[in-house]
N, CA, C and O of each residue as an XYZ file, in Angstrom:
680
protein
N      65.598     68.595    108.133
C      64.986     69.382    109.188
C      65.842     69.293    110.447
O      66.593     68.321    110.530
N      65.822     70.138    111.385
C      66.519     70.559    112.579
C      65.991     69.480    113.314
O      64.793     69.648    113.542
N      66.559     68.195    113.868
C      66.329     67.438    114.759
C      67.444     67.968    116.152
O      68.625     68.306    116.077
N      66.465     67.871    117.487
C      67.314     67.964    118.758
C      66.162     67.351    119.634
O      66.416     67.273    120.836
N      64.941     66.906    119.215
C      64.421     66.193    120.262
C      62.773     67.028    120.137
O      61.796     66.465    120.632
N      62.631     68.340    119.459
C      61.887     68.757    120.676
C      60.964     68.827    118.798
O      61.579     68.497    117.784
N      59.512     69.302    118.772
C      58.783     68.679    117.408
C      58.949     70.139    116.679
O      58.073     71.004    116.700
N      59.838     70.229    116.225
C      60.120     71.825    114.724
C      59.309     71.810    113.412
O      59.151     71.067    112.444
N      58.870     73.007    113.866
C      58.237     73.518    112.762
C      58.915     72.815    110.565
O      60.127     72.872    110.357
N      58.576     72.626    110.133
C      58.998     72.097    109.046
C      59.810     73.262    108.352
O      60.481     73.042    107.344
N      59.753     74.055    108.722
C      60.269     75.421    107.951
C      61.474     75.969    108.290
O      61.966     77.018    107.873
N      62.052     74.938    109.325
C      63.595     74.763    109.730
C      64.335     74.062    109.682
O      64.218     73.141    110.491
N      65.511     74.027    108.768
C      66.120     72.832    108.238
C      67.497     72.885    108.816
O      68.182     71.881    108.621
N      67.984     73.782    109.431
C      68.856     73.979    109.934
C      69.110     74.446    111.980
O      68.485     75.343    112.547
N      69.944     73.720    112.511
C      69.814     74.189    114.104
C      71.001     74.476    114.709
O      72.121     73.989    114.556
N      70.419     75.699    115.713
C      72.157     76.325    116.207
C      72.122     76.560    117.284
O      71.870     77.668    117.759
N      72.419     75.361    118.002
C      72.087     74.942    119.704
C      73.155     76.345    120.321
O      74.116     76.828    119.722
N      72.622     76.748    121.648
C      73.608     77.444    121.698
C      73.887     77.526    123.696
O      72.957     77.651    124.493
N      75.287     77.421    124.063
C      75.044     76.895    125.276
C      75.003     78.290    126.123
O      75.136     79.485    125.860
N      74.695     77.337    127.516
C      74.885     78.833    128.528
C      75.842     79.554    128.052
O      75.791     80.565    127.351
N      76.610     79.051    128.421
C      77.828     80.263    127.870
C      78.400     80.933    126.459
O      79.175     81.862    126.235
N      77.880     80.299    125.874
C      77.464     80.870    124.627
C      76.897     82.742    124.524
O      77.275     83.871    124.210
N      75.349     81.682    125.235
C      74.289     82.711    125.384
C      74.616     83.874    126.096
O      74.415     84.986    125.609
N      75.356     83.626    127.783
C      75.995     84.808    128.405
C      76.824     85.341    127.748
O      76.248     86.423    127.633
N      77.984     85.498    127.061
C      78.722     86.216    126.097
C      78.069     87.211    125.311
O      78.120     88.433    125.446
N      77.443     86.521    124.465
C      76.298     86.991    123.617
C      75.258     88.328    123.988
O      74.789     89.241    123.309
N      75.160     87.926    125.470
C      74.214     88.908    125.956
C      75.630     89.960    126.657
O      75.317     91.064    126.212
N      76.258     90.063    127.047
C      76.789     90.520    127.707
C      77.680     91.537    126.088
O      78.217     92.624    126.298
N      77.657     91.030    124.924
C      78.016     91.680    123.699
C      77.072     92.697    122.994
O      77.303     93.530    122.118
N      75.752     92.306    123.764
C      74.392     93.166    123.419
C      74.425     94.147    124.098
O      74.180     95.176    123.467
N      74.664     94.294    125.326
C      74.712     95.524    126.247
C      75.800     96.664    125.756
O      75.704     97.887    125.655
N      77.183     95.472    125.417
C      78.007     96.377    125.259
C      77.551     97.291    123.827
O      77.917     98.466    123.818
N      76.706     96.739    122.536
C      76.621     97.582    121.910
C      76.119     98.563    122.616
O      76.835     99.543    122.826
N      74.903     98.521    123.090
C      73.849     99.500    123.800
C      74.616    100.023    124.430
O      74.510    101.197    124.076
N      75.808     99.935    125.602
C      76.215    101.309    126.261
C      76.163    102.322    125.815
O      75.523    103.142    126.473
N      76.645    102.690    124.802
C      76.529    104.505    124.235
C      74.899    104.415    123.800
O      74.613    105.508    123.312
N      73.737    103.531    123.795
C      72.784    104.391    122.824
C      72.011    104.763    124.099
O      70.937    105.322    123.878
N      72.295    104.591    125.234
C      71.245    105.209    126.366
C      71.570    106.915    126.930
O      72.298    107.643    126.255
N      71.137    107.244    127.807
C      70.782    106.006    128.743
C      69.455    105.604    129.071
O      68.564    106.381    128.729
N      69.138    104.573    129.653
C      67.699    103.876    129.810
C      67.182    103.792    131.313
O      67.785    103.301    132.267
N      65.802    104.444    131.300
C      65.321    104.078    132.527
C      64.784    103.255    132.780
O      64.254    103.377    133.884
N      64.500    101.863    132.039
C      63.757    101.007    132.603
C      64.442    100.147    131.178
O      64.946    100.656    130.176
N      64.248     98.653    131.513
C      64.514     97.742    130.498
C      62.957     96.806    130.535
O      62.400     96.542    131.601
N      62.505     96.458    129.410
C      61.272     95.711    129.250
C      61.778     94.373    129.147
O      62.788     94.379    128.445
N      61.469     93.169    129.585
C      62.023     91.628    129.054
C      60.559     91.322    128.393
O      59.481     91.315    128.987
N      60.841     91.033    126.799
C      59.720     90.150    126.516
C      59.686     88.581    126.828
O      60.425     87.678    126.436
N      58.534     88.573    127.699
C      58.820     87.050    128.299
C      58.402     86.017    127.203
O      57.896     86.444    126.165
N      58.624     84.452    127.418
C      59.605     84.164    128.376
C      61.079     84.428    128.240
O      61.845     84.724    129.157
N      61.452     84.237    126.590
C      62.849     84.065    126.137
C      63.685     85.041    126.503
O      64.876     84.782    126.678
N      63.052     86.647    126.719
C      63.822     87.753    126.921
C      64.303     87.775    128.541
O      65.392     88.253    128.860
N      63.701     87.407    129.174
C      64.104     87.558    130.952
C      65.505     87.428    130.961
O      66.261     88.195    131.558
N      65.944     86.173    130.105
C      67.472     86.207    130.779
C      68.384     86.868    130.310
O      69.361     87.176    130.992
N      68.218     87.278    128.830
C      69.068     88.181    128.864
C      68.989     89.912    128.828
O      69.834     90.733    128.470
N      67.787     90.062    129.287
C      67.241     91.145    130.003
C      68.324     91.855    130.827
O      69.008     92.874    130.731
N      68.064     90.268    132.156
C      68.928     90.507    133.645
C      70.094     90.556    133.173
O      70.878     90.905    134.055
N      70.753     90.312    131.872
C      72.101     90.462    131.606
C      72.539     91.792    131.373
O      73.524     92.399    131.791
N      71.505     92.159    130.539
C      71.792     93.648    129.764
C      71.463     94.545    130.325
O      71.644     95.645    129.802
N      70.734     94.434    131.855
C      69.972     95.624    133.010
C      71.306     95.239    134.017
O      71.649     96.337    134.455
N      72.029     94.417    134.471
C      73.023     94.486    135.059
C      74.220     95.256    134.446
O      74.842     96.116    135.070
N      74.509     94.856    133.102
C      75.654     95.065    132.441
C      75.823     97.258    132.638
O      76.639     98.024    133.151
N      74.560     97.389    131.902
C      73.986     98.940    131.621
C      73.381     99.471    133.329
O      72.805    100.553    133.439
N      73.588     98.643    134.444
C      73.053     99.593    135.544
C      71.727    100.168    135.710
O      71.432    101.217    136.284
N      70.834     99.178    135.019
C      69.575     99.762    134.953
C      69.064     99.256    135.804
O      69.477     98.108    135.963
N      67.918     99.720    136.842
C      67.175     98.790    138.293
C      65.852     98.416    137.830
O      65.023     97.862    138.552
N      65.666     98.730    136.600
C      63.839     99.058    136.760
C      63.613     97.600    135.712
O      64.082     97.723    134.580
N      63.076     96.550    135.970
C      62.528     95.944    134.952
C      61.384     95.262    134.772
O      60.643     94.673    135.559
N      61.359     95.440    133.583
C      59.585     95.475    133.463
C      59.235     94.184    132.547
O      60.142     93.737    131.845
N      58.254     93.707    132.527
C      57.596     92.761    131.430
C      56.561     93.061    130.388
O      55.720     93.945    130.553
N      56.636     92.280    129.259
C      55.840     92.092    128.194
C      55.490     90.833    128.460
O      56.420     90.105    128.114
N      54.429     90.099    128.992
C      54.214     88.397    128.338
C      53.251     88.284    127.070
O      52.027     88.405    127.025
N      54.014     88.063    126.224
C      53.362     87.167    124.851
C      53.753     85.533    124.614
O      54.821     84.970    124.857
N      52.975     85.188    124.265
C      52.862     84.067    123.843
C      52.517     83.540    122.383
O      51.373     83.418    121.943
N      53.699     83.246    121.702
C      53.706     82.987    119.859
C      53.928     81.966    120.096
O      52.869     81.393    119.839
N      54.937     80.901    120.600
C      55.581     79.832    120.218
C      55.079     78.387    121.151
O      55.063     78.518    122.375
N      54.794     77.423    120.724
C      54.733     76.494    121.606
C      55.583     75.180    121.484
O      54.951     74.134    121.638
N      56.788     75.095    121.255
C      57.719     74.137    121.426
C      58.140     73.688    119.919
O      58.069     72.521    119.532
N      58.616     74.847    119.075
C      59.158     74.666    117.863
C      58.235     75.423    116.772
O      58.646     75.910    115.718
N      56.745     75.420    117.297
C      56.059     75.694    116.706
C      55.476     76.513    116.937
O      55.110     76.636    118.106
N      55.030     77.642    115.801
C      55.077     79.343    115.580
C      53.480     79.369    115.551
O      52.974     78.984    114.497
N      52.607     79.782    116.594
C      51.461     80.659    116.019
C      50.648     82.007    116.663
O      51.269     83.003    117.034
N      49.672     81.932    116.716
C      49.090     83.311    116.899
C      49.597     84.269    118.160
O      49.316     83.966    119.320
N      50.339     85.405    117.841
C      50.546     86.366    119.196
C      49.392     86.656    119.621
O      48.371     86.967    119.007
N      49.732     86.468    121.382
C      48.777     86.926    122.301
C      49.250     87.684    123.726
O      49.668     87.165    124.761
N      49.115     88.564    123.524
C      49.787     89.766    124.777
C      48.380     88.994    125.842
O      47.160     89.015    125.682
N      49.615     88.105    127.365
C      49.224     87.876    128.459
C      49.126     89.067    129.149
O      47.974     89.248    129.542
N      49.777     89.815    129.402
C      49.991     90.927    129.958
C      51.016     92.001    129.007
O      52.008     91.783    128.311
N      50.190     93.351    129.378
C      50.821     94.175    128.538
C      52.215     95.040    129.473
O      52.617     94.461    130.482
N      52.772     96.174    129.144
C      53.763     97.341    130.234
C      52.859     97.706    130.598
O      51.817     98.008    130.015
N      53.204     97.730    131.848
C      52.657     99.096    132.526
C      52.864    100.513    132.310
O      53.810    101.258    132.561
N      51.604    100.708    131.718
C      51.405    102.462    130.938
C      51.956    103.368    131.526
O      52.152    104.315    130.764
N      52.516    103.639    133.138
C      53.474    104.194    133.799
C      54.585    104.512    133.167
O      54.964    105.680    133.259
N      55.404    103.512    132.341
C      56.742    103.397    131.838
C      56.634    104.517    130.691
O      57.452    105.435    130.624
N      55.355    104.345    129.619
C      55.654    104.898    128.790
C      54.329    105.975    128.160
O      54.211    106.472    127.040
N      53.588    106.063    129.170
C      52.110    107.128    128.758
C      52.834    108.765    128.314
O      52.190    109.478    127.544
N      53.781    109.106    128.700
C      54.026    110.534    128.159
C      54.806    110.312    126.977
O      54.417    110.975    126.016
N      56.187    109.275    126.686
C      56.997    109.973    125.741
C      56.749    108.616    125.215
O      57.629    107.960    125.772
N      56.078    107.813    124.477
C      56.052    106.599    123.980
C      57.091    105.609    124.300
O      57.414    104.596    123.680
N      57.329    105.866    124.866
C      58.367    104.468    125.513
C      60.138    105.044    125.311
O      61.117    104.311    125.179
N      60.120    106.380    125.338
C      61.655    106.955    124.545
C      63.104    106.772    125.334
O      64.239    106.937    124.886
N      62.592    106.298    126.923
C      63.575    105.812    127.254
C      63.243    104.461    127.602
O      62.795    104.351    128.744
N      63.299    103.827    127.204
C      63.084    102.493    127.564
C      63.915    101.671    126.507
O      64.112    102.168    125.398
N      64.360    100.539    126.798
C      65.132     99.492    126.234
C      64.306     97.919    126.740
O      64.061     97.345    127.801
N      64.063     97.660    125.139
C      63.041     96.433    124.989
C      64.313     95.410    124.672
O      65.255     95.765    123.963
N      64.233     94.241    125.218
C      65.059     93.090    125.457
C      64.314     91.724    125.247
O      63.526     91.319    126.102
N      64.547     91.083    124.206
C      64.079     90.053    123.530
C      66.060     88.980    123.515
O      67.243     89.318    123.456
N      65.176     87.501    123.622
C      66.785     86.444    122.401
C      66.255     86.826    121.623
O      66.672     87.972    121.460
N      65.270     86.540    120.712
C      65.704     86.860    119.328
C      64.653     87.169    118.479
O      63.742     86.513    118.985
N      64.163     87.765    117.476
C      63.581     87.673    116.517
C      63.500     87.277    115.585
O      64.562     87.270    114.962
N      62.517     86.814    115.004
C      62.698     85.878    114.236
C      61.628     86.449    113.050
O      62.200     87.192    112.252
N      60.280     86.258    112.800
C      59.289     86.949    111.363
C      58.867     88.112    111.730
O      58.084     88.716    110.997
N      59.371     88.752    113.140
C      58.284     89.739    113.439
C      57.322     90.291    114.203
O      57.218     91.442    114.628
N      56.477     89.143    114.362
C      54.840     88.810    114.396
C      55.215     89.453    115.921
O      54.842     90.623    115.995
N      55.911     88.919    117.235
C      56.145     89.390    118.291
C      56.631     90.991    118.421
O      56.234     91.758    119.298
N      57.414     91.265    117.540
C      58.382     92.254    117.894
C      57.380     93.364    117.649
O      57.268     94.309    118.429
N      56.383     93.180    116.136
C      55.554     93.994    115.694
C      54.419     94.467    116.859
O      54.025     95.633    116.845
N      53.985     93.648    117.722
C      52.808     93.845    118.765
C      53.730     94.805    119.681
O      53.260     95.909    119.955
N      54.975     94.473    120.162
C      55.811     95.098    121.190
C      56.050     96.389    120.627
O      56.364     97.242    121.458
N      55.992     96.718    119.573
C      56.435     97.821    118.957
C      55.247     99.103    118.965
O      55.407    100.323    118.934
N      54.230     98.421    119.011
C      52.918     99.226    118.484
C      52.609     99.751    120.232
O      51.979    100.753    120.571
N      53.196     98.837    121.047
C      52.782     99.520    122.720
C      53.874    100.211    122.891
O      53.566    101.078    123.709
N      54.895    100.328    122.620
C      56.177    101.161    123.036
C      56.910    101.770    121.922
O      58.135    101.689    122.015
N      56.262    102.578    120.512
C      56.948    103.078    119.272
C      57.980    103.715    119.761
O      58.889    103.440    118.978
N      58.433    104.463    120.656
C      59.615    105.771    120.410
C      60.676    104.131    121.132
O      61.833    104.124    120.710
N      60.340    103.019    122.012
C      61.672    102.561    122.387
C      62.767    101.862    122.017
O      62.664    101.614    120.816
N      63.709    101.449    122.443
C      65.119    100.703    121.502
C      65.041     99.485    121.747
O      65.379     98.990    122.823
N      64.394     98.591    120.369
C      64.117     97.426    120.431
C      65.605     96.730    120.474
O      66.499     97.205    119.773
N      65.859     95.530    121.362
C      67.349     94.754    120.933
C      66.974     93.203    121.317
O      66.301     92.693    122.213
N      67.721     92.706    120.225
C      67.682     91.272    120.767
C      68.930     90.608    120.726
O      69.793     91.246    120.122
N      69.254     89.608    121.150
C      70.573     88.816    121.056
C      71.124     88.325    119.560
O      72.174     88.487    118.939
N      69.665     87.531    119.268
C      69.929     86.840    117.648
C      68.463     87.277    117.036
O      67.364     87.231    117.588
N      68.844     87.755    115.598
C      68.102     87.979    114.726
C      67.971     87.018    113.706
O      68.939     86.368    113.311
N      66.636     86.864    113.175
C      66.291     86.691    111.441
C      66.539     87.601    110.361
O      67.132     88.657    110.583
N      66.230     87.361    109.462
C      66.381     88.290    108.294
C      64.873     89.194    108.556
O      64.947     90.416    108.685
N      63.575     88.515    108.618
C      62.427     88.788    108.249
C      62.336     89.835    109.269
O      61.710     90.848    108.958
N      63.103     89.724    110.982
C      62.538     90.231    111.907
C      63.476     91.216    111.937
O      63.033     91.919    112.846
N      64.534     91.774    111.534
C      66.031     92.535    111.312
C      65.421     94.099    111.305
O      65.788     95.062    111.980
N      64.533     94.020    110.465
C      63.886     95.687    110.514
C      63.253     96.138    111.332
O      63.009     97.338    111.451
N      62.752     94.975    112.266
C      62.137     95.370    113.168
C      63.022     95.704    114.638
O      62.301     96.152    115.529
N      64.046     95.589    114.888
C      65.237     95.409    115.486
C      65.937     96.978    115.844
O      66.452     97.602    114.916
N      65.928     97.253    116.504
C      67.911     98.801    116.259
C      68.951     98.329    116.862
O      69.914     99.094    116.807
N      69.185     97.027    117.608
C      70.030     96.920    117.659
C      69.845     94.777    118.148
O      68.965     94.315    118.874
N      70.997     93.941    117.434
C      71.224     93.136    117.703
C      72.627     92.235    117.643
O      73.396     92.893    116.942
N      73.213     91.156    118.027
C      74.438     90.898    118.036
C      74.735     90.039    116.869
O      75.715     90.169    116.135
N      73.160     88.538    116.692
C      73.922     88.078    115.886
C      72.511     87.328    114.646
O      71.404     86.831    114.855
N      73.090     87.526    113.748
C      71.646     87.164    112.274
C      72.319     85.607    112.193
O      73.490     85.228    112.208
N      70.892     84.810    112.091
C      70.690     83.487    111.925
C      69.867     83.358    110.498
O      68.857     83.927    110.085
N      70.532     82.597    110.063
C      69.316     82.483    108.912
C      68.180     82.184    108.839
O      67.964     81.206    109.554
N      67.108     82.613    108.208
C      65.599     82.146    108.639
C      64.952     81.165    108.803
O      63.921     81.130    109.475
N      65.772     79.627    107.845
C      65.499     78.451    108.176
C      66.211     77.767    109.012
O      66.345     76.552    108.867
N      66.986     78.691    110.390
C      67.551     77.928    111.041
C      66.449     78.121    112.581
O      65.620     79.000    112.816
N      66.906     76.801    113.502
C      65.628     77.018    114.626
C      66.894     77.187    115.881
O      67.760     76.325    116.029
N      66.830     78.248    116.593
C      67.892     78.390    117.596
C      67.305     77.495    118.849
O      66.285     77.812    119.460
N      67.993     76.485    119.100
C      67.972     75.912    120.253
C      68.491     77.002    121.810
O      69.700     77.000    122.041
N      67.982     77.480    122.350
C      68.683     77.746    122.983
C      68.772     77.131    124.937
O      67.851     76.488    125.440
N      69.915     77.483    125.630
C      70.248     76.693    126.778
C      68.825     76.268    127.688
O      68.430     75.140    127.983
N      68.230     77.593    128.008
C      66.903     76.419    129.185
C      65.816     75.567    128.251
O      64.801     75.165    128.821
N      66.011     75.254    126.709
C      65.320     74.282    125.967
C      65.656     73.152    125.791
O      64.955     72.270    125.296
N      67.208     73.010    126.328
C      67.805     71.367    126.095
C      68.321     71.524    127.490
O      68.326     72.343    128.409
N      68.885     69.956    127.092
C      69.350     69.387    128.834
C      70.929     68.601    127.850
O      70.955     68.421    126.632
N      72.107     68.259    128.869
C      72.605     67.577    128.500
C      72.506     65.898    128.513
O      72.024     65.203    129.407
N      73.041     65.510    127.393
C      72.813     63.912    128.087
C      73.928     63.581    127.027
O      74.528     64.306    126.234
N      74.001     62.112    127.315
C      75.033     60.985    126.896
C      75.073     61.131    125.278
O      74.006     61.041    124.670
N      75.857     61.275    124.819
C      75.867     61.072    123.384
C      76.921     60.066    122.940
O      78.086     60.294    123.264
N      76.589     58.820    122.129
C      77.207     57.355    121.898
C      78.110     58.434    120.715
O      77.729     59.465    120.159
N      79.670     57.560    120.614
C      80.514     58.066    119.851
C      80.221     57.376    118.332
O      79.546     56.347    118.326
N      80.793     58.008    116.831
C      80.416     57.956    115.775
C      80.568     56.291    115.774
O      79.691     55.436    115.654
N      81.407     56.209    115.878
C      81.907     54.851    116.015
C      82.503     54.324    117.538
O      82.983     55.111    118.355
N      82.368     52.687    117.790
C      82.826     51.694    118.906
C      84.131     51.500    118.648
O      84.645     51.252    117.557
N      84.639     51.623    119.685
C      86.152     50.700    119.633
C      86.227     49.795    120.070
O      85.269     49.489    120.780
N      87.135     48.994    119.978
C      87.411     47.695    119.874
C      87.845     47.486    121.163
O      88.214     46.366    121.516
């Protein structure tokens, strides 16, 4: 199982810490797909995980308008029931189902999130940074597929600290 400190779901045996700068690249590789599929008047961040690279991909693409989804699936490794805290504001998307809009998630993973986001905004262009297999269809555009038993650590979930070498020297 994926040990880094924090209590994982059993259904992840594999982990793919990934650092700031990692993550900025990454996002900044997401936009660039998206340049040609807009253009977009508003970008949605599904909170919390999506905010940051939201602000990446609404800077990158020149977009001013950004908006929120808060759901809540995950509580510190561990996956359960979606619950829309707050939904879009029906402004964004009451006439054309959401057709210009660009939904901004890190990552997907079974679904369960992307599926609720999908059912309030059908016509918009779902993207995330890193995908699952399970959550991939639910997706039009993403940068990078993780395998499903892996648990992405990502940068504001760890901290650095001291790590003792494999071995002491003498």
């Amino acid at each position: 199982m994926a040990e880094t400190g924090a209590n994982v779901d059993e259904r992840y045996d594999k982990a793919f810490p990934v650092s700031w700068d990692q993550f900025h690249r990454d996002a900044r590789a997401l936009a660039w797909r998206l340049s040609g599929k807009g253009p977009f008047d508003a970008v949605v961040a599904v909170t919390r995980g999506g905010l940051v690279p939201a602000a990446i991909v609404a800077r990158e693409l020149n977009v001013r308008i950004i908006e929120t989804v808060c759901i809540a699936s995950y509580d510190y490794g561990k996956q359960g029931s979606v619950s829309v805290l707050k939904p879009v504001d029906e402004d964004l998307f009451k006439s054309d189902g959401g057709a210009r809009i660009l939904i901004v998630d890190d990552l997907v993973d079974t679904g369960a999130t992307a599926k609720v986001v999908r059912d309030m905004l059908p016509n918009a262009h779902f993207a995330t940074v890193y995908a699952k297999p399970l959550g991939v269809p639910l997706v039009d555009t993403f940068v990078t597929e993780v395998s499903q038993d892996t648990w992405i650590y990502l940068p504001w979930d760890m901290t650095l600290q001291f790590v003792p070498p494999l071995q002491e020297g003498s």
